[in-house]
Backbone bond lengths (Angstrom), bond angles and torsions (degrees), N, CA, C in turn:
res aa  C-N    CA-C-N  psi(-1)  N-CA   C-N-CA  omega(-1)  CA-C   N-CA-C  phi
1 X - - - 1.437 - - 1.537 108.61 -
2 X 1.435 102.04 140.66 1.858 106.12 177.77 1.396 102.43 -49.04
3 X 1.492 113.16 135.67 1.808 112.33 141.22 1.893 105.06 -55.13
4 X 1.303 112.79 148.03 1.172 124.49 175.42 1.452 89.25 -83.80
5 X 1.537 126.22 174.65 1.277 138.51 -159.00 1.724 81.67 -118.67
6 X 1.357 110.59 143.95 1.755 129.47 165.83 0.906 111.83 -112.17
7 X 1.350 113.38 33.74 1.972 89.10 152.73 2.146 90.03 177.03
8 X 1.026 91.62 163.79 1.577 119.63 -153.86 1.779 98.01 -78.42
9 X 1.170 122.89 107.84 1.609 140.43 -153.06 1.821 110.49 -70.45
10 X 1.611 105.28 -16.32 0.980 108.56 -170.62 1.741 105.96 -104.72
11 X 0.960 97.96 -33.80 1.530 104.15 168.58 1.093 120.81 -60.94
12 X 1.790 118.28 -52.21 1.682 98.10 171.02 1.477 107.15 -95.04
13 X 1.199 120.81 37.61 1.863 122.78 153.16 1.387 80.72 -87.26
14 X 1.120 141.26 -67.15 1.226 137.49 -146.66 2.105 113.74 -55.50
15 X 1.619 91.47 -31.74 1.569 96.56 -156.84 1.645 82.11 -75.10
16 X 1.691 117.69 -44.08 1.561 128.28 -146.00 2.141 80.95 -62.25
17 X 1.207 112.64 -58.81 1.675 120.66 -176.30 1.642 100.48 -34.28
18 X 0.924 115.75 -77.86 1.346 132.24 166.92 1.877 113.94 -16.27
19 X 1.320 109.24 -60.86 1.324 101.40 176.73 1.825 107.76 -87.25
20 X 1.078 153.61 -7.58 1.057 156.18 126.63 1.683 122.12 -20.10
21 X 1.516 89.11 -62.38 1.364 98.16 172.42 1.487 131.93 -52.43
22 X 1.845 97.36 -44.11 1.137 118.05 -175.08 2.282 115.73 -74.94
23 X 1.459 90.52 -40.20 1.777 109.56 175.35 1.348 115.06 -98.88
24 X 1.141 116.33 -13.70 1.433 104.98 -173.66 1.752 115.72 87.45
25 X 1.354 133.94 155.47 1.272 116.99 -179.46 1.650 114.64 -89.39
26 X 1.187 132.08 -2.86 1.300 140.16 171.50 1.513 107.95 -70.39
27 X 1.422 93.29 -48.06 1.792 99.48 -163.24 1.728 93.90 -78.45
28 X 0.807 103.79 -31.79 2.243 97.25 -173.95 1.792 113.97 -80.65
29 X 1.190 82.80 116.10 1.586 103.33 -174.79 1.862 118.36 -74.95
30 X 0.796 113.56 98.51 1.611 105.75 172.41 2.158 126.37 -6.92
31 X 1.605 98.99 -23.81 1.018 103.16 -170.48 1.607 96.00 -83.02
32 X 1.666 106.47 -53.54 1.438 107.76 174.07 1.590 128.77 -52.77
33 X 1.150 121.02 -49.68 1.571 121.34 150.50 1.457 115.86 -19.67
34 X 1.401 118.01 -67.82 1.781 124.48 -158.08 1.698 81.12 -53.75
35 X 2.074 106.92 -66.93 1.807 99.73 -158.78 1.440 111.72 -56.80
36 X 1.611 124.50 -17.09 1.244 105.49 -158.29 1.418 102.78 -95.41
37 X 1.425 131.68 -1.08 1.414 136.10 175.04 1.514 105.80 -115.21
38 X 1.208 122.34 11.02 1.289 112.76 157.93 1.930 109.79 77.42
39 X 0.893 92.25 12.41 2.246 78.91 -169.88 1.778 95.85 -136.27
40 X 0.985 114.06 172.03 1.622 133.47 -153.43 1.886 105.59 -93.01
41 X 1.468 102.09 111.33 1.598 96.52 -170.04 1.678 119.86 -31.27
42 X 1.374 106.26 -20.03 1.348 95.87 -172.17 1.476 103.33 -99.73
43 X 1.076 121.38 -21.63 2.009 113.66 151.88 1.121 120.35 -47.76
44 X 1.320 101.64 -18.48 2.185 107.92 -170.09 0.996 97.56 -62.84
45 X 1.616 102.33 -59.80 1.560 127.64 -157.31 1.519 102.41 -72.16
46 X 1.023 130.52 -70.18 1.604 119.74 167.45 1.562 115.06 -30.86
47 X 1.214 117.05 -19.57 1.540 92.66 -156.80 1.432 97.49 -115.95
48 X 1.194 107.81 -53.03 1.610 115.53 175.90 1.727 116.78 -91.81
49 X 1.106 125.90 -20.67 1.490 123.19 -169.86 1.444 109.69 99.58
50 X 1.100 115.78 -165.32 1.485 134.72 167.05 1.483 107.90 -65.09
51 X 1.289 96.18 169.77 1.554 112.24 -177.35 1.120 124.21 -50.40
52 X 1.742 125.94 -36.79 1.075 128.02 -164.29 1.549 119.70 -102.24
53 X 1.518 105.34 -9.63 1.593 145.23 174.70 1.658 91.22 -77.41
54 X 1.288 135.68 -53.22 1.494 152.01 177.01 1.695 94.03 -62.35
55 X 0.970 125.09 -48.51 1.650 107.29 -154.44 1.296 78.33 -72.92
56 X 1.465 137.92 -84.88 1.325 163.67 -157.29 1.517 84.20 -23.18
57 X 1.211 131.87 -84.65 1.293 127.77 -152.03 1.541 106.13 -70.15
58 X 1.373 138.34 -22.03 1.340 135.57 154.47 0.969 109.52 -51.12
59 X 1.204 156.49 -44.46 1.576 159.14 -34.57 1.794 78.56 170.87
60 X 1.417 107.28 -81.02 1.890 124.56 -168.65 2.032 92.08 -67.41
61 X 1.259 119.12 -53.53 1.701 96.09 -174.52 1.767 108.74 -69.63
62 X 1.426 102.63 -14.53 2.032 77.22 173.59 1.688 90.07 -101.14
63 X 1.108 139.22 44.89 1.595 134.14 152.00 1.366 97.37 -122.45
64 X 1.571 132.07 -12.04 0.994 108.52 164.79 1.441 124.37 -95.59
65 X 1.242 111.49 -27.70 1.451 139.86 160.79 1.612 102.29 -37.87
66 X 1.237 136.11 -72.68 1.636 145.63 174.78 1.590 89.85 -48.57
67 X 1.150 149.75 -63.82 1.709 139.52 -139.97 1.536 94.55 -79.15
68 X 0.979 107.76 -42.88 1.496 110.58 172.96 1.126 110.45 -46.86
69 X 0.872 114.18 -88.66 1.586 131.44 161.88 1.331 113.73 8.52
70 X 1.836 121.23 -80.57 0.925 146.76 123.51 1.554 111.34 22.48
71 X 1.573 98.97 -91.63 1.478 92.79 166.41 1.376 160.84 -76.50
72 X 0.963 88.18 -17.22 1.720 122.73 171.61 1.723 97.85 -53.11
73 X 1.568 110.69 -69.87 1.238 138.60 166.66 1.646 133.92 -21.57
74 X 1.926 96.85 -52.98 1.275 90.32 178.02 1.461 113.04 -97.43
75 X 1.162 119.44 10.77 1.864 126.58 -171.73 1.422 102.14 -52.13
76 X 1.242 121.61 120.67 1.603 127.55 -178.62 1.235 118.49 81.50
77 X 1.263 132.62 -27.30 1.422 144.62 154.60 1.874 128.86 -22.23
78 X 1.061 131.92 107.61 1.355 127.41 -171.82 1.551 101.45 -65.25
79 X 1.151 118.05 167.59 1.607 120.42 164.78 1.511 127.48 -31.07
80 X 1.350 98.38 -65.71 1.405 121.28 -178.58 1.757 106.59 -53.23
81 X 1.124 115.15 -49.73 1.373 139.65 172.80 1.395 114.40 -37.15
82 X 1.336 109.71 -54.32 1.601 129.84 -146.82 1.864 88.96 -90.79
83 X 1.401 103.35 -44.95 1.391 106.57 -165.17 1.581 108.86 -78.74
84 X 1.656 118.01 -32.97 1.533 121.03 176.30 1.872 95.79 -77.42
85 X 0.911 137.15 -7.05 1.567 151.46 168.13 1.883 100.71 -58.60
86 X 0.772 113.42 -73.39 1.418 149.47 174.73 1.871 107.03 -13.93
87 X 1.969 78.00 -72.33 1.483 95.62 175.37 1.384 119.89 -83.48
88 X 1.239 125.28 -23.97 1.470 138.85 166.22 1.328 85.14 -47.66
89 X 1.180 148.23 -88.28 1.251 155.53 -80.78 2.160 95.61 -121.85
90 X 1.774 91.50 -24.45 1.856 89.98 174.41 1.521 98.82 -56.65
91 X 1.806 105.41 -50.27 1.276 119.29 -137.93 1.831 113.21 -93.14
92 X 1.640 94.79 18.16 1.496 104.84 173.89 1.672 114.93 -89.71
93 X 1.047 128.62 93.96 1.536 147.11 -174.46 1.521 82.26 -42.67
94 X 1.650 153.91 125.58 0.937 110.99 136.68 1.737 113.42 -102.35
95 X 1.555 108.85 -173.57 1.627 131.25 178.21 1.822 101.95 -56.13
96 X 1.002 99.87 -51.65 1.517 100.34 -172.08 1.412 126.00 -45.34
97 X 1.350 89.89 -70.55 1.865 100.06 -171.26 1.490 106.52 -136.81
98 X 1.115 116.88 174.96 1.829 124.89 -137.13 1.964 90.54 -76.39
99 X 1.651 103.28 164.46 1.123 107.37 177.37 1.893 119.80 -66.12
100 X 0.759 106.57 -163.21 1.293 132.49 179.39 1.741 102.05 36.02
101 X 1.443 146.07 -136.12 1.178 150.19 168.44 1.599 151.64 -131.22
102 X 0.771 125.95 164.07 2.192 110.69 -137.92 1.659 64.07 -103.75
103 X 1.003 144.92 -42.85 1.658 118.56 -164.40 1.201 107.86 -64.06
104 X 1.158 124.79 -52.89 1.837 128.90 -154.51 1.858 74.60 -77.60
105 X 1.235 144.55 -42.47 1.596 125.86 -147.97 1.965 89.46 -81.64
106 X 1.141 110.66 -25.04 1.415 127.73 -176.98 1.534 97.93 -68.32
107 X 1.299 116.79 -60.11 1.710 123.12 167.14 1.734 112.90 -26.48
108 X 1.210 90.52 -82.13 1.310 109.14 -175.57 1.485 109.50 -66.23
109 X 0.765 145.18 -8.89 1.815 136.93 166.41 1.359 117.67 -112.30
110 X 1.272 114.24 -9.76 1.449 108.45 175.53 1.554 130.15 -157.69
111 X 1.647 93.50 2.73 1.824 93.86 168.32 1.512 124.99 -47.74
112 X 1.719 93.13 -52.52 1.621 107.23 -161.51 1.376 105.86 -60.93
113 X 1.646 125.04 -22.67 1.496 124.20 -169.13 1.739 110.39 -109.60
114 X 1.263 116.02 -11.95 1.018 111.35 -159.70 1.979 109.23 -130.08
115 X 1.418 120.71 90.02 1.449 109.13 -172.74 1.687 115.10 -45.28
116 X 1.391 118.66 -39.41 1.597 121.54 -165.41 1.524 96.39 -60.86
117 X 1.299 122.88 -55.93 1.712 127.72 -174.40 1.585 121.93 -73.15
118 X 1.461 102.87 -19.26 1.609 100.86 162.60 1.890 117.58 -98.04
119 X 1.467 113.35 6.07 1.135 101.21 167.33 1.694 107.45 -122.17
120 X 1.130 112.84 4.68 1.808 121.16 130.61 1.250 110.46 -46.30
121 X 0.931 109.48 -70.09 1.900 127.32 -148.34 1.918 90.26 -65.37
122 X 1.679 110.05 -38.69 1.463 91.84 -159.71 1.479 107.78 -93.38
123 X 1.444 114.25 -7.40 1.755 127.10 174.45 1.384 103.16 -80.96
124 X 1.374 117.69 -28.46 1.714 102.00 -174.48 2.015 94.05 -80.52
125 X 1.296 108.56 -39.68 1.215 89.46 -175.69 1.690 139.89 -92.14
126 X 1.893 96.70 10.45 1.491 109.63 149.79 1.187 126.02 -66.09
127 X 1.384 107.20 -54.94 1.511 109.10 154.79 1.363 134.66 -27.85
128 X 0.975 114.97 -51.65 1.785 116.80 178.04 1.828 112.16 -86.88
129 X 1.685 101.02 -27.71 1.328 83.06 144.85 1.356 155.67 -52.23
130 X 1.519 92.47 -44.49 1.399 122.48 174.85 1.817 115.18 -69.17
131 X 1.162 105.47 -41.30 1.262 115.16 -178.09 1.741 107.47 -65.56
132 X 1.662 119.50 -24.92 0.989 115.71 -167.42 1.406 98.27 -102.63
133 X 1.368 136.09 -32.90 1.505 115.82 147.74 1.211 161.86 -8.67
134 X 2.072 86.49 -59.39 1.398 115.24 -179.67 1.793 102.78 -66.72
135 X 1.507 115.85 -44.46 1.565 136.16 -148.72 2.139 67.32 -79.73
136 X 1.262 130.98 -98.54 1.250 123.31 -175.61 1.335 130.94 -9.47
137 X 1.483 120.64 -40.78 1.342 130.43 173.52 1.597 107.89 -79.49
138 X 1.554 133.64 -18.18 1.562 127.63 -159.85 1.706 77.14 -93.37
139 X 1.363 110.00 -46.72 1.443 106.24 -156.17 1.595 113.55 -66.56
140 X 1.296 112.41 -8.46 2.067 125.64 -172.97 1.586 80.15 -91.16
141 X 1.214 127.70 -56.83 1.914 132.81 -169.84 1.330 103.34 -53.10
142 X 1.154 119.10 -46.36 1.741 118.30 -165.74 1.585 87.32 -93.91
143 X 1.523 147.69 -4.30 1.384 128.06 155.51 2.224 82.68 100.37
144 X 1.347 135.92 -4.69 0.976 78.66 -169.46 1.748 103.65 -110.24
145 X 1.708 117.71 37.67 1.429 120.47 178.29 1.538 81.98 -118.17
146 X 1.691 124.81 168.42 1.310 115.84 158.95 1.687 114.12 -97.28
147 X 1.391 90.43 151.74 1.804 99.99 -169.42 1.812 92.32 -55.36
148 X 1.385 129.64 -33.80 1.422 104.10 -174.47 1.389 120.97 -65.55
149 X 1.145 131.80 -20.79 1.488 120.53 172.41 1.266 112.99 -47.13
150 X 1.444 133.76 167.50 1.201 148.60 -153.04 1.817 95.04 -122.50
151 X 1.157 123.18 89.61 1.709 109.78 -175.16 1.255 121.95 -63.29
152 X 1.644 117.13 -33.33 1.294 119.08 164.08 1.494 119.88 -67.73
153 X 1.374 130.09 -48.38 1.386 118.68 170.55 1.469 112.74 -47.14
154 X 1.149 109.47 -56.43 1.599 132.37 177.77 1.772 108.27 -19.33
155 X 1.529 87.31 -82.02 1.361 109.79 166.72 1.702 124.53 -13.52
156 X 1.643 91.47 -69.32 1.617 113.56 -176.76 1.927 106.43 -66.78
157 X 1.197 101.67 -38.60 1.622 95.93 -177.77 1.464 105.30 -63.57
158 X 1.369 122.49 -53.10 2.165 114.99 -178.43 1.242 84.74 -66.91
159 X 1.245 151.70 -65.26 1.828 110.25 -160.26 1.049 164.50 -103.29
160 X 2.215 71.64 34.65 1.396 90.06 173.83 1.828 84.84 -113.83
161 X 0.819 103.37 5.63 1.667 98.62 166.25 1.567 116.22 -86.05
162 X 1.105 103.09 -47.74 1.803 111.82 174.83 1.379 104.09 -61.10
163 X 1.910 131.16 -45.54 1.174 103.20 162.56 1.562 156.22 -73.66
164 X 1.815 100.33 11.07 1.216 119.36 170.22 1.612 115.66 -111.53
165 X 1.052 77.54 -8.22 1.661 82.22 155.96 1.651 134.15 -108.90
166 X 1.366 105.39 1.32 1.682 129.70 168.43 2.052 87.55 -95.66
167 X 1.190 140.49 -6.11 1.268 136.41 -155.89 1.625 85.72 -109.95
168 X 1.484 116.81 -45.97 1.422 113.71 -169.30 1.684 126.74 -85.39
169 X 1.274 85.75 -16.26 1.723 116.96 170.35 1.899 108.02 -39.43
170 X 1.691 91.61 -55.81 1.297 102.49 -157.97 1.960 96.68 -75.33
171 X 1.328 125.55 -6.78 1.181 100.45 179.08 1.772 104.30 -130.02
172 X 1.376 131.79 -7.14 1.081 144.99 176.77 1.561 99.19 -90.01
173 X 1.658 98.74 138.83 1.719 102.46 173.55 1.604 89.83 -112.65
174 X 1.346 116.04 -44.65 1.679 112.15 -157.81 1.804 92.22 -47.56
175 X 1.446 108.94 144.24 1.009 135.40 -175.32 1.571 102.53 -95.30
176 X 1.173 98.58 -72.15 1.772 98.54 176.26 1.095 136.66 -27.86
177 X 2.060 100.93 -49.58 1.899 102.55 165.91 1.595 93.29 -76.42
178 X 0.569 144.69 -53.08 1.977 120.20 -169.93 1.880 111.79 -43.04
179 X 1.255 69.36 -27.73 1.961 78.89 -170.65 1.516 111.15 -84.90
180 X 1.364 128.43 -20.38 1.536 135.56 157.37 1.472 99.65 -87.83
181 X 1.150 139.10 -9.36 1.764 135.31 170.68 1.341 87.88 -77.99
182 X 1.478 149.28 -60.16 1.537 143.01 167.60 1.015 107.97 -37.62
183 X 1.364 131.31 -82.02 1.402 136.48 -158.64 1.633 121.71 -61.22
184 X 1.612 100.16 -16.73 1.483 99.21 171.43 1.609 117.71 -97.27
185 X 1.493 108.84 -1.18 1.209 119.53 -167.01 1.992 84.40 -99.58
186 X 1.208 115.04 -58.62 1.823 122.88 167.60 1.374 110.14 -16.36
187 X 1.411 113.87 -58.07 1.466 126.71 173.17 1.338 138.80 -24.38
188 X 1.280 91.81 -56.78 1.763 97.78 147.20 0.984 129.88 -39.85
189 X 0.861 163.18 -73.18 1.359 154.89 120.65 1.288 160.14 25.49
190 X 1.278 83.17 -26.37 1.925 122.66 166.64 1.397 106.87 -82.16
C-alpha cells in the first residue's frame, strides 16, 4: 500500500522555488533541497523527480504565481495603471523570497544551455508581452492611449524594460531611482 504523502506539495514547491531563486540551480545541491523543504530525499524523488524536473516545475508555479498576480492586479485598472502596476510590482522587494526575479536569474544561468528553461523563460515573457499589448490596445479603444502608438512595438519596449528593471532590482535598494526608471519609461505614453 502507498505511504500517504506528509506534507502539502505546493508548499515545499514553494520553499524548493525559493532556494533556487535565492542560489541559483547550479549552486543548490540535492542535499540542500531535501533540508530546505523539509521531506525525505526519496519523497523528492517520488514526488517531484530529479533536480532538474524540480527546478522546471518551481520555475512554471512562480510564472504562474506572477500571471496571477498580474491579473488579479489589473481588474479595474486604466491602461496607464495596469502597465505602471507591472513595474511597481518588479520593484516590490518582497518578505518571502529573494529580490529581483527567478525568470531573468533563470535567463541568465540557464537559457543558453538548457532548451526546457529557455522556453520557460521565453513563454513567461510572451506572455507579459502579450499581456501588455492587450492592456495598450483596451486603453487606444477606451480613447485613453493615442491610436498612433505602435501597440506591438510598444509592447516589446516595457518588457524588455521591466526585464531590466527586474535585473536592477536585484542590486539597487534606492527606491526612488527605480521609481524615476518607471516614470521615465511611463513617459512614453504621454
Amino acid at each position: 500500500m502507498p505511504r500517504t504523502k506528509e506534507f502539502d506539495e505546493d508548499t515545499v514547491l514553494l520553499k524548493a522555488m525559493g532556494l533556487f531563486w535565492e542560489q541559483g540551480y547550479e549552486k543548490t545541491s540535492m542535499q540542500e533541497l531535501v533540508s530546505h523543504m523539509g521531506v525525505h530525499k526519496g519523497s523528492m524523488y517520488d514526488t517531484f523527480g530529479d533536480k532538474k524536473t524540480l527546478y522546471i516545475k518551481a520555475l512554471k508555479r512562480y510564472s504562474d504565481r506572477l500571471e496571477q498576480s498580474y491579473n488579479l492586479r489589473m481588474v479595474g485598472l486604466s491602461a496607464k495603471e495596469a502597465i505602471g502596476m507591472l513595474f511597481e510590482r518588479a520593484i516590490q522587494a518582497g518578505e518571502e523570497f529573494p529580490s529581483g526575479c527567478f525568470i531573468v536569474n533563470t535567463a541568465v544561468e540557464l537559457a543558453k544551455h538548457d532548451s526546457e528553461a529557455r522556453d520557460s523563460v521565453r513563454q513567461f515573457w510572451d506572455y507579459t508581452e502579450e499581456l501588455i499589448r492587450d492592456v495598450i490596445i483596451e486603453g487606444q479603444q477606451s480613447g485613453e492611449l493615442s491610436k498612433t502608438l505602435n501597440a506591438e512595438w510598444l509592447a516589446q519596449f516595457f518588457n524588455n524594460s521591466l526585464i531590466g528593471l527586474r535585473v536592477m532590482v536585484k542590486t539597487i535598494t534606492d527606491k526612488e531611482k527605480l521609481r524615476q526608471i518607471i516614470e521615465m519609461n511611463m513617459s512614453v505614453l504621454n
